[in-house]
GUSEKOL-337168 format. One record per residue (C-alpha): x, y, z; residue number from 1; chain; residue in one letter. Coordinates in steps of 0.05 Angstrom, whole numbers, m for minus. Each point is the difference from the previous one (the first is absolute). Layout:
% GUSEKOL-337168
X Y Z NUM A a
...
This chain:
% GUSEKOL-337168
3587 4369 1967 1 A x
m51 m53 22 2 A x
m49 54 0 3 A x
16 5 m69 4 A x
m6 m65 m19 5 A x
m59 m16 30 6 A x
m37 61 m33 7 A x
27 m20 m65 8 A x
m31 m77 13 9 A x
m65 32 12 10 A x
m3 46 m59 11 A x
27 m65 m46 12 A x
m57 m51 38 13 A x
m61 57 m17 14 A x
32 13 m73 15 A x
4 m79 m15 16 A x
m73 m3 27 17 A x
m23 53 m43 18 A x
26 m25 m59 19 A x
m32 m70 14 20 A x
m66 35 9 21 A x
13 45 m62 22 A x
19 m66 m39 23 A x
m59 m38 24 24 A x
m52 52 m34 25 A x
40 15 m57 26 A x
m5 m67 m44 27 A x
60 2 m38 28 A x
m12 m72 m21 29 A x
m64 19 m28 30 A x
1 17 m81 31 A x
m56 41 10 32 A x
22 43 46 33 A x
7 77 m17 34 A x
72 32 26 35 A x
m36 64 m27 36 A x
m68 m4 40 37 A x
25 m43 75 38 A x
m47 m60 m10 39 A x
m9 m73 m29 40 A x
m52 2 m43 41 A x
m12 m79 m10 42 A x
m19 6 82 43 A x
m84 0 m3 44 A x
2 67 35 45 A x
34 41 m47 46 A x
m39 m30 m63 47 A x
23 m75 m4 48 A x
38 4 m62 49 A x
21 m70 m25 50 A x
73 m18 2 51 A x
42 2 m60 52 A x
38 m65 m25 53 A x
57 m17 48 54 A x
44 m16 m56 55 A x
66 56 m8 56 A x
48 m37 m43 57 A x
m26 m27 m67 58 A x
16 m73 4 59 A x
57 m14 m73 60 A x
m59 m33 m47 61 A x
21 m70 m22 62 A x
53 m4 m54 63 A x
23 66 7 64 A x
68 42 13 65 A x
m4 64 41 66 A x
34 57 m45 67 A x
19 67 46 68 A x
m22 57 m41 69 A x
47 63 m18 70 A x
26 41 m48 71 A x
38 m22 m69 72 A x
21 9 m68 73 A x
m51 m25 m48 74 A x
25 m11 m63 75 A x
52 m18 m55 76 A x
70 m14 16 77 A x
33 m31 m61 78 A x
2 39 m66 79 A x
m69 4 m33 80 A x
27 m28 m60 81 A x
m72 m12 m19 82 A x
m17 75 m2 83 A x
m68 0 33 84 A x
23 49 40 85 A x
m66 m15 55 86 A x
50 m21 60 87 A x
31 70 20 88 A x
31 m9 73 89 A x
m44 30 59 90 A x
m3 0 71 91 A x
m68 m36 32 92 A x
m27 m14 64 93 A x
m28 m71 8 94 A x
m40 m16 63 95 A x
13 m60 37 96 A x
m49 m70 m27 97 A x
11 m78 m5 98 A x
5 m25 m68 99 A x
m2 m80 m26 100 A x
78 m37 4 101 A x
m13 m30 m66 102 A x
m47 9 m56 103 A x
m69 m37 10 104 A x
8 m74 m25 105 A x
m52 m42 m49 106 A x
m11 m48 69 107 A x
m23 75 32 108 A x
m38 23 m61 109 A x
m25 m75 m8 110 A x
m44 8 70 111 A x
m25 61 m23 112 A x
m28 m21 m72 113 A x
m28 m68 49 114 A x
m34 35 46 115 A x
m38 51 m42 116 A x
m18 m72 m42 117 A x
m34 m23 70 118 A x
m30 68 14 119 A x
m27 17 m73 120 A x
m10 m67 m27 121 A x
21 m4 m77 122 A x
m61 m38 m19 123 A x
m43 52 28 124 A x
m18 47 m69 125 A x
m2 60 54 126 A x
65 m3 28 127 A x
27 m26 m74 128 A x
51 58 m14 129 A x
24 17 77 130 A x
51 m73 m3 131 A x
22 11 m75 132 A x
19 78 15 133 A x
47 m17 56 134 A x
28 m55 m46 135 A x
79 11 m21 136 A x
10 2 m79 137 A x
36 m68 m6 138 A x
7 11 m71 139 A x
60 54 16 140 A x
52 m52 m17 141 A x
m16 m7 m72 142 A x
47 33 m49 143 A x
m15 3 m77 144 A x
76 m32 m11 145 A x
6 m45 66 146 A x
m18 m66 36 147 A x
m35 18 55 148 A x
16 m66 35 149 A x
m74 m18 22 150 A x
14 65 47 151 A x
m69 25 m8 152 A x
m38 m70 27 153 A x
56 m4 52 154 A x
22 58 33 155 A x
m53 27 43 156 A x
m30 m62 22 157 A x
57 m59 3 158 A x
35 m14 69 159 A x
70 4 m26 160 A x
m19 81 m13 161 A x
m32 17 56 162 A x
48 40 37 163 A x
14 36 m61 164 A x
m24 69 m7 165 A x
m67 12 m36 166 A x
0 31 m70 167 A x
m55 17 m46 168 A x
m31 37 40 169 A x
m22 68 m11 170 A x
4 67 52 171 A x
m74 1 10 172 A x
5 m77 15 173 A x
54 13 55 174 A x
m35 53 25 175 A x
m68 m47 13 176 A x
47 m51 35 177 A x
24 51 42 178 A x
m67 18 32 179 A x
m16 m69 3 180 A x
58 m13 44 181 A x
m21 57 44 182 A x
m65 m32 14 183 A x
14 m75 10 184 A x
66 35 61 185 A x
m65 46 31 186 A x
m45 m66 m4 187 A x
62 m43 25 188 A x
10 56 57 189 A x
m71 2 21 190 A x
m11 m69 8 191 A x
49 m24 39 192 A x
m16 64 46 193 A x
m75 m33 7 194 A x
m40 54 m24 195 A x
m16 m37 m70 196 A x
m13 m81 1 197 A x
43 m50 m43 198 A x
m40 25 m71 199 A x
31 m64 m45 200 A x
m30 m46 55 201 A x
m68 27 25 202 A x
m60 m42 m14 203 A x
m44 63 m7 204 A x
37 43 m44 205 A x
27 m14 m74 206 A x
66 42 m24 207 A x
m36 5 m67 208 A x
m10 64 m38 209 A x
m20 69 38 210 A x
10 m50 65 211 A x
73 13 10 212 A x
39 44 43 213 A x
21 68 m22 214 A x
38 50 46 215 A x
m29 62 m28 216 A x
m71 m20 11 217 A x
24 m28 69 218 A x
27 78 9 219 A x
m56 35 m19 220 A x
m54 m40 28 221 A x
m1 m77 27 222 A x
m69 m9 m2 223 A x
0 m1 m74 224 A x
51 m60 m12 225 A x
m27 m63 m22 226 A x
m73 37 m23 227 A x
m4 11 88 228 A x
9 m71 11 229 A x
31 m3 87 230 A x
11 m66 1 231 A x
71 18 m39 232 A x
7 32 73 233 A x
21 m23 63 234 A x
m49 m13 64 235 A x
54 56 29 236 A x
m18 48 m59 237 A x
m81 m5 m12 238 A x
m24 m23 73 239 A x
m38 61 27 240 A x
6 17 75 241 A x
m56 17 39 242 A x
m14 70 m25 243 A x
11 m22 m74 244 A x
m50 m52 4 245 A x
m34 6 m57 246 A x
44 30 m48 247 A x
28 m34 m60 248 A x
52 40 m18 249 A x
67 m27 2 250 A x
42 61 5 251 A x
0 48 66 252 A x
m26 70 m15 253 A x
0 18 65 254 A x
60 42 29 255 A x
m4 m54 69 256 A x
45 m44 m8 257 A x
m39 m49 55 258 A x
m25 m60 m49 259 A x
32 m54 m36 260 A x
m10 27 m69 261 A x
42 17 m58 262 A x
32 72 3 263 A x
47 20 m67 264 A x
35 37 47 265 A x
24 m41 32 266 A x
33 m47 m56 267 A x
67 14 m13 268 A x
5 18 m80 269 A x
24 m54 m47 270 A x
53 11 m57 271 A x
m30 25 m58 272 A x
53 m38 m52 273 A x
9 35 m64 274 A x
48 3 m59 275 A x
63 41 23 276 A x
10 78 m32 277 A x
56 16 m50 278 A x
39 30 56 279 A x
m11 m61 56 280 A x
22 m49 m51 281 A x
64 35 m18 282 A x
15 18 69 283 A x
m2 m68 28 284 A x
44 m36 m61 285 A x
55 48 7 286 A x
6 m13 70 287 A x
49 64 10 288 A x
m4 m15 76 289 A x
60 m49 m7 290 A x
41 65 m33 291 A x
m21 52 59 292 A x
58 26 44 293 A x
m36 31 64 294 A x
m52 46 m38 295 A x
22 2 m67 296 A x
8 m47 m51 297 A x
62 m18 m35 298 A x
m9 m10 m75 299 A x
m54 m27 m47 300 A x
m14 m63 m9 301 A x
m4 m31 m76 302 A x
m38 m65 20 303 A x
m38 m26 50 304 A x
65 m26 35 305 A x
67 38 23 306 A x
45 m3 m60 307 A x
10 17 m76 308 A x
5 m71 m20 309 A x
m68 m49 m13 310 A x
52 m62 18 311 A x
m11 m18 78 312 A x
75 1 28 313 A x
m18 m33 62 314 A x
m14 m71 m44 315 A x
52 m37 m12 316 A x
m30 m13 m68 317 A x
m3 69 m17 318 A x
m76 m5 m24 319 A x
m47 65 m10 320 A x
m34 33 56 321 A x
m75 0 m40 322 A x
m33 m45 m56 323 A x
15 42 m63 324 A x
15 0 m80 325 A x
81 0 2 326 A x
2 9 m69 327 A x
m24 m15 m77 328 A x
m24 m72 4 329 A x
24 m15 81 330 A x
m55 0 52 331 A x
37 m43 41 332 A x
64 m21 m20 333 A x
27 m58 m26 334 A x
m23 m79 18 335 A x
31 m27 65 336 A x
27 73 19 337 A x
m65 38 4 338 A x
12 69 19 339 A x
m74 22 36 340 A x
m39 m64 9 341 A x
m54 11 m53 342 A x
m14 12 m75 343 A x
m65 33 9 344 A x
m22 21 78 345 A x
28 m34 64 346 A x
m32 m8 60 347 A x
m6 54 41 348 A x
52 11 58 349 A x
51 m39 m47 350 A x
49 56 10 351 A x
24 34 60 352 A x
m44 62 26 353 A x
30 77 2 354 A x
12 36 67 355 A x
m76 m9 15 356 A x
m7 m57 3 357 A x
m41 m1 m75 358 A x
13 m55 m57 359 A x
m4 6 m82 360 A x
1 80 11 361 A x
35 1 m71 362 A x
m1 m63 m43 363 A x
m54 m56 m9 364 A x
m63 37 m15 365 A x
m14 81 m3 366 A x
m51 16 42 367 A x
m67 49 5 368 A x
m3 57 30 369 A x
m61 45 20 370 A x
31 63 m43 371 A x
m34 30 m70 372 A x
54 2 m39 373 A x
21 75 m22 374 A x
82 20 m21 375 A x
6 49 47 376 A x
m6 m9 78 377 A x
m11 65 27 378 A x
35 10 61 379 A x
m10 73 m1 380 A x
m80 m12 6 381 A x
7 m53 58 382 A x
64 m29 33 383 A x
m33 m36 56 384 A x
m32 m78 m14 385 A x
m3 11 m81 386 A x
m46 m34 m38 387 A x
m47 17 m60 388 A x
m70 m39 m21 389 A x
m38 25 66 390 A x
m81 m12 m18 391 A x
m45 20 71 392 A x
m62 m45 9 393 A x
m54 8 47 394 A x
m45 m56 27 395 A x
m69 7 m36 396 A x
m55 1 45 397 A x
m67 m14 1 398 A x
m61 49 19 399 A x
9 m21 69 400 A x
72 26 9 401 A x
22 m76 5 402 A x
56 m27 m53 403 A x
m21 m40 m60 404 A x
22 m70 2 405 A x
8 m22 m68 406 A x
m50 m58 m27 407 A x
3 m43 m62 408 A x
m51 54 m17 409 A x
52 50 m1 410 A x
63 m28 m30 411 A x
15 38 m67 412 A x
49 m31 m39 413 A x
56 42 m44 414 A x
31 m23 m55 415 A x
69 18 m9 416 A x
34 23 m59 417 A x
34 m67 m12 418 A x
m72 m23 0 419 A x
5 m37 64 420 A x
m60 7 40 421 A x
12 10 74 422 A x
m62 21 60 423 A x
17 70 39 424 A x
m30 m18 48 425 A x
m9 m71 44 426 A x
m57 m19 42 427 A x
4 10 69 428 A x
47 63 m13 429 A x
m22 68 13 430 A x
m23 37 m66 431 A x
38 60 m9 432 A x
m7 67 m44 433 A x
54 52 m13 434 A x
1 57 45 435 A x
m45 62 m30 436 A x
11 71 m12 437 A x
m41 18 62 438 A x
40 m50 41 439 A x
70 42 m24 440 A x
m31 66 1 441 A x
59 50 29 442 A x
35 m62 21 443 A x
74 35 0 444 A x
33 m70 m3 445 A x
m33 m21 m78 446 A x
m44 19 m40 447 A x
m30 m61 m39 448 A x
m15 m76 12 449 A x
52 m30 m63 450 A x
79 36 12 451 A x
30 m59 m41 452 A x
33 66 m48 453 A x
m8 50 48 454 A x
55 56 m15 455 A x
27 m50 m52 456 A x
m59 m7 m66 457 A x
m56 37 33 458 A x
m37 57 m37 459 A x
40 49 49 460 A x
65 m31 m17 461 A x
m8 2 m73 462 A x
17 55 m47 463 A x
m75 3 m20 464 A x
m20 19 64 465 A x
m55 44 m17 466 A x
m32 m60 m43 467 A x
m49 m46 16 468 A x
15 m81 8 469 A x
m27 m11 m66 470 A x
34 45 m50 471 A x
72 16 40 472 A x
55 m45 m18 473 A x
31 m53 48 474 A x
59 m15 28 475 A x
m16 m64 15 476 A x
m64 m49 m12 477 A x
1 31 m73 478 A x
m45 m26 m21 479 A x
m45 m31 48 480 A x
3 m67 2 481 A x
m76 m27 m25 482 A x
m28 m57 49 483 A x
m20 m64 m37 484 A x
m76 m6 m4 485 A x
m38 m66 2 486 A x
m46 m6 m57 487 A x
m81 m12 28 488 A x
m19 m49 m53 489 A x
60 m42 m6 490 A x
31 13 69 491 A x
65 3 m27 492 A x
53 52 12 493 A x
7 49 m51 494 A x
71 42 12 495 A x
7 65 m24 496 A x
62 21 m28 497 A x
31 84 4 498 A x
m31 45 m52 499 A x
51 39 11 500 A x
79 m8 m9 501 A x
23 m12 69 502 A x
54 51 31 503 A x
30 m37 45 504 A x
m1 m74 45 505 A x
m12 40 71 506 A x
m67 m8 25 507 A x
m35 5 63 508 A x
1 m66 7 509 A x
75 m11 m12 510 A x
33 m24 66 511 A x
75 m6 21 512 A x
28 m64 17 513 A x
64 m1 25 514 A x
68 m44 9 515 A x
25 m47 m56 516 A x
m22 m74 m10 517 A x
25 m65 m30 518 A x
m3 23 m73 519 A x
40 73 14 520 A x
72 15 m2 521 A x
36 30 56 522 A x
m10 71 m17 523 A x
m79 m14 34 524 A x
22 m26 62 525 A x
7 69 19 526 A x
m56 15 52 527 A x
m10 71 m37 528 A x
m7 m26 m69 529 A x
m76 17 m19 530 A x
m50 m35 m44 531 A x
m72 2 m7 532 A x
m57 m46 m36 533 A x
m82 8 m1 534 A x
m26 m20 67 535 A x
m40 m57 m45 536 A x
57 m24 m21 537 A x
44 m59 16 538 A x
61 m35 m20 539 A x
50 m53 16 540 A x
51 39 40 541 A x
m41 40 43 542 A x
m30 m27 74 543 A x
m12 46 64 544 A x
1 12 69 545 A x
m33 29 65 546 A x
18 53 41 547 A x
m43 26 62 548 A x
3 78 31 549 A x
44 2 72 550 A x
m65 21 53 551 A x
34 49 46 552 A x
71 19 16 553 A x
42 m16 m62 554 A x
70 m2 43 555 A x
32 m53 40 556 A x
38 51 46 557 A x
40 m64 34 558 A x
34 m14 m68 559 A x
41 61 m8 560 A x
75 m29 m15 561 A x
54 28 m26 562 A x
6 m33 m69 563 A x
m10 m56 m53 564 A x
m53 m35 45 565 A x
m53 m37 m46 566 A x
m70 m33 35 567 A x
C-alpha cells in the first residue's frame, strides 16, 4: 500500500512539474499568442507582434443605461384605429448596446453649439455656415393662431430651460451631435491616458479650425491630426528611442513593440455614439424584461410602464406616468392640481424611468431615430438588428494611399431643400466618397453604396422593373424632390418647386421618430406607434437620443433569475 502511494506521489510531483514547464512556454496571458500554431508571437523571437489593448469589458459610456439584447415583438398592440396598417407584429433579434437615460438636454446641446463657436469662429467668413447649420430652429414655437410666450428667444438658451429636452432640431442635426460626442469621449479618453497633451491649454497648439481632434483621422493615421503638428502628443508618444532617432513619425509601423511610440493597436476602441435604430428604440421603451417568467415573456406591454392605465397608482395623487395631451384643451390639468408638471416639455427625468432604468420613453418629446421611413418592415428580408437608410462610405485617399484630411479648401457646402445651407464635410475630418461599383463587385452581402429603398422603392422592387430610373414610376420620391439652387448674380436661393403632381409624402429622406411628446394624446405613448418627417426637418415636439453598439459578449450570464427582475 505504501508502495502505492509513494509511486502515485511521484507520478503527481513529475505531472505538476510538467505542467509548470508546459505553462511557462505556453503564454496564455499573452493576446498574441496562437492556441493553433504553440507560440507567442509578441515574444521578439517569433516575430514581435505588438500587444493588443488590455481592455476586455467596454467601460458603460457616461450617461448611459446598459440594455441586454434579445428577442421581441415589435409592433402594434392597441387597435390601429388609425388604419396605417405599417405596425404588423414580428419577432426581432436586438443585440445587446447602451443607450442615453433621458433625451439630450438644451444645457447638453448648448456645449455643443459653444464649442464649435470656439473652434469655427462665427466672425470668420470661412467657417460662416458650419455654427448656423448646427443651430436649432427656435422659431418652432410659433403658431399662426397662438402666443408663443417669448418661447422662441427663451427656450434654448435661458437657465430656467436648460434641463429641458432640445427641440428644433432636425435628424441630420442630431446625427452631427452624435459624432461630435464620440470625438470629444476618444479625446477625453486619450488624454487622461497621456498619449495626447491637455489640447484647450497648450501654449503651442490652437483648437481652431482643421486643429481639432477627430477619432477617425486618429484611426486611420495619427500623423495627420492637427496638419502633423506632435506637440498635441506626449514626450511618451513622439520621443524616439535609440534606433528611431531620427524619425518623425509619430505612429509605430514597426511590428516591435520595443519603443515608446503610439501603436492603434494597442488603444482600446472608443464608443462610436449614434442615433438608436427603429428596433433598439422600441426594444428598450417597452422594457418587456419586467414581464419575463424564466424564458418567456408574459404579455405585451401597452406603454412604457407595466399597466393599462397612464395614471401612476403608486402616487398618492394619482398623477400620469409621462408629460402628455390628456385631452382637447388640457396639457396639464387644472391650476393648483396639475396633473404632469408641465404645459409644454418638462425637464427630463421628471417622471419615473421603465424597467431599464430609461426616463421620458413615451411622453415629453418624440424622438429621432436612425430609420428611413418605409410602411412595411420586412421581417421576412432580415430579422436580426433591423434597420433601413444604410449608405457605405470609404475614406478618400490621396495618390499616396494616405487619407484625405479635409481643408477649408475642401468643404462643399449643400443646400437643403428647406434652403438651409449646411457643410458635408468639417475640417479636420476625413473626406469620404461612397463606395464604387469596383469596390462591391461580387460582394454577396450588397450590391450598391445607397440601400435607403432597398427591397422597398428600388427599380427591382417596383412593378416597372424592366424600366430605367427616369421613365418607370415610383413608389416613393415621386417626384424627385428638386434641390434649391443659389442664384450666381444675386446669391440668393432660388427654390424649385415639383413639375410634377407629387404621389405621395415618403421620400428617402423621410425618417421615423418614435414615442409620443407633450402635444400627443395617449394613443402615441405607445413605443410602436410610428411616424416619420424629412431628415431637414424640425419641430417643437421632437428631441433625441444616443445609443452606442455592446463591443463583445452581449449576455450577462450571472443575471439569469427566475422572473420580473428589472436593472
Amino acid at each position: 500500500m505504501k508502495k502505492i502511494i509513494k509511486t502515485s506521489l511521484i507520478y503527481s510531483g513529475v505531472i505538476l512539474i510538467m505542467t509548470s514547464c508546459f505553462n511557462q512556454r505556453r503564454d496564455f496571458g499573452s493576446d498574441r499568442y496562437s492556441e493553433n500554431i504553440g507560440y507567442d508571437f509578441s515574444n521578439p523571437e517569433y516575430g514581435g507582434l505588438t500587444r493588443l489593448s488590455n481592455t476586455v469589458k467596454q467601460e458603460t459610456p457616461p450617461g448611459m443605461v446598459y440594455v441586454e439584447g434579445g428577442v421581441f415583438t415589435m409592433g402594434q398592440v392597441e387597435q390601429d384605429v388609425m388604419g396605417g396598417v405599417n405596425n404588423k407584429p414580428k419577432n426581432i433579434h436586438v443585440q445587446s448596446f447602451y443607450i442615453d437615460d433621458s433625451e439630450v438636454s438644451n444645457k447638453e446641446y448648448l456645449i455643443y453649439l459653444d464649442w464649435l463657436a470656439k473652434v469655427f469662429p462665427k466672425n470668420n467668413p470661412k467657417y460662416k455656415h458650419i455654427y448656423t447649420a448646427a443651430l436649432p430652429d427656435t422659431t418652432v414655437w410659433r403658431n399662426p393662431l397662438g402666443n408663443d410666450g417669448n418661447l422662441p428667444k427663451t427656450y434654448l438658451r435661458h437657465r430656467a430651460y436648460e434641463n429641458y429636452p432640445v427641440v428644433g432640431v432636425s435628424w441630420l442635426q442630431a446625427n452631427d451631435y452624435c459624432k461630435w460626442r464620440t470625438d470629444r469621449i476618444a479625446e477625453k479618453k486619450l488624454m487622461e491616458e497621456g498619449i495626447l497633451k491637455p489640447l484647450y491649454n497648450n501654449g503651442t497648439v490652437s483648437v481652431e479650425g482643421r486643429n481639432h481632434f477627430d477619432i477617425e483621422v486618429f484611426e486611420a493615421n495619427p500623423n495627420l491630426l492637427f496638419g502633423g503638428d506632435k506637440s498635441i502628443y506626449t514626450d511618451y508618444v513622439t520621443q524616439p528611442e535609440e534606433e528611431y532617432a531620427g524619425n518623425d513619425s509619430i505612429i509605430n509601423t514597426t511590428p516591435v513593440n520595443s519603443n515608446n511610440k503610439l501603436n492603434i493597436n494597442q488603444q482600446s476602441p472608443t464608443p462610436d455614439f449614434r442615433l438608436p435604430t427603429e428596433v433598439e428604440w422600441e426594444y428598450a421603451a417597452k422594457a418587456d424584461i419586467e414581464n419575463r417568467y424564466y424564458n418567456t415573456i408574459r404579455g405585451r406591454k401597452k406603454y412604457a410602464w407595466r399597466g393599462e392605465s397612464t395614471r401612476d397608482e403608486q402616487n398618492k395623487y394619482y398623477t400620469q406616468h409621462a408629460n402628455f395631451k390628456q385631452s382637447n384643451g388640457d396639457y396639464s390639468g387644472i391650476a393648483g392640481w396639475s396633473s404632469d408638471y408641465g404645459d409644454i416639455t418638462t425637464p427630463v427625468r421628471s417622471f419615473p424611468p421603465n424597467a431599464y432604468g430609461l426616463y421620458d420613453m413615451a411622453g415629453n418629446v418624440a424622438e429621432w431615430v436612425f430609420d428611413v421611413y418605409r410602411p412595411t418592415i420586412d421581417a421576412e428580408l432580415n430579422d436580426f438588428n433591423y434597420s433601413r437608410g444604410n449608405i457605405y462610405r470609404k475614406p478618400k485617399l490621396d495618390e499616396n494611399g494616405n487619407v484625405i484630411v479635409a481643408t477649408f479648401n475642401d468643404i462643399v457646402y449643400d443646400t437643403l431643400p428647406n434652403g438651409k445651407v449646411v457643410p458635408s464635410v468639417l475640417p479636420g475630418q476625413i473626406v469620404k466618397e461612397r463606395v464604387t461599383d469596383n469596390d462591391l463587385y461580387l460582394n454577396p452581402n450588397y450590391q450598391k453604396a445607397d440601400n435607403r429603398d432597398f427591397a422597398n422603392g428600388d427599380r427591382i422592387s417596383s412593378r416597372d422593373y424592366a424600366e430605367n430610373d427616369e421613365n418607370r414610376k415610383r413608389m416613393y420620391n415621386s417626384p424627385i424632390l428638386l434641390p434649391p439652387t443659389i442664384n450666381e448674380e444675386t446669391g440668393k436661393v432660388e427654390y424649385r418647386y415639383d413639375d410634377k403632381t407629387r404621389t405621395t409624402l415618403i421620400t428617402d429622406y423621410s425618417r421615423v421618430y418614435k414615442g409620443g411628446s407633450w402635444k400627443d394624446r395617449a394613443y402615441l405613448l405607445d413605443p410602436s406607434q410610428r411616424r416619420y418627417l424629412e431628415e431637414y426637418m424640425s419641430t417643437n415636439y421632437i428631441g433625441f437620443r444616443c445609443v452606442v453598439t455592446k463591443v463583445g459578449e452581449g449576455k450577462e450570464k450571472d443575471r439569469r433569475s427566475p422572473f420580473n427582475i428589472s436593472y
